[in-house]
C-alpha positions, 0 to 999 in steps of 0.5 A, spaced: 193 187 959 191 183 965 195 176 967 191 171 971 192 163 972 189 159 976 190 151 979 185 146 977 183 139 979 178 134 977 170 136 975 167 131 980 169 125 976 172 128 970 175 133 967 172 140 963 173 139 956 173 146 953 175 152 956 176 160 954 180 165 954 181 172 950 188 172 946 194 168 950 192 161 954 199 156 957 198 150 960 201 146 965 202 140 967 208 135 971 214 137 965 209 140 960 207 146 958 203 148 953 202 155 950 197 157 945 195 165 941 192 168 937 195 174 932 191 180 933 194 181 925 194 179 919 191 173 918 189 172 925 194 165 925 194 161 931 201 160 935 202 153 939 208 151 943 210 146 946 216 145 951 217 137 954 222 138 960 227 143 958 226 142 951 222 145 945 218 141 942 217 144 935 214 144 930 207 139 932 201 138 928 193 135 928 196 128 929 199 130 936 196 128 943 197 135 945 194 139 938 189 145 941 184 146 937 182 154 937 174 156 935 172 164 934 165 165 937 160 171 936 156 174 942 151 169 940 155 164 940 155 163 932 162 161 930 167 167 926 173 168 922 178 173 924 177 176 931 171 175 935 166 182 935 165 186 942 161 180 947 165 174 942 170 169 945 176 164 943 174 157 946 180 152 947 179 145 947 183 141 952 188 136 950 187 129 954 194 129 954 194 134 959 187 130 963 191 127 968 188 125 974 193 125 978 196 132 977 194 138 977 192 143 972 196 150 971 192 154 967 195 162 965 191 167 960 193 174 958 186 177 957 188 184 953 184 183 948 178 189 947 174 192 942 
């Protein structure tokens, strides 16, 4: 299991709109954080959590400004169900909630997944 972050910024003019990580993605920005995974069992669900200041914010949906929608890859590219195959990815669609030019972006992932 290997833990990383990095701080980001504005790409030129705009922000990057997707990103991709192998299992367990949190983002933060000002007073909120955001954390995404996938389960590496079962039904390979998607976990989201969003916490606003001190407080949870449970459950929210699609309709939020915060939702992340969660994509399955092969190593072509092609989309999947379950877990991706040797050379596949997960891709993160960034919500614009967390876009704000004038804060930084903090990104953690937990890259543990391997075939």
């Amino acid at each position: 299991m290997c833990g990383k972050s990095a701080r980001t910024g504005l790409w030129g003019s705009r922000w990057a709109t997707t990103g991709s990580t192998r299992k367990s993605l949190t983002l933060a920005c000002g007073e909120v954080e955001l954390s995404a995974s996938v389960a590496s069992h079962g039904n390979h669900g998607r976990l989201l959590h969003l916490r606003q200041g001190n407080k949870d914010v449970q459950p929210f949906g699609t309709n939020s400004p915060y939702w992340i929608e969660i994509g399955t890859f092969d190593a072509a590219g092609q989309p999947v169900q379950g877990l991706p195959a040797a050379g596949g990815w997960f891709e993160a669609r960034l919500p614009s909630a967390l876009l704000k030019a004038d804060q930084p972006l903090m990104v953690k992932w937990v890259d543990f997944y391997r075939q």
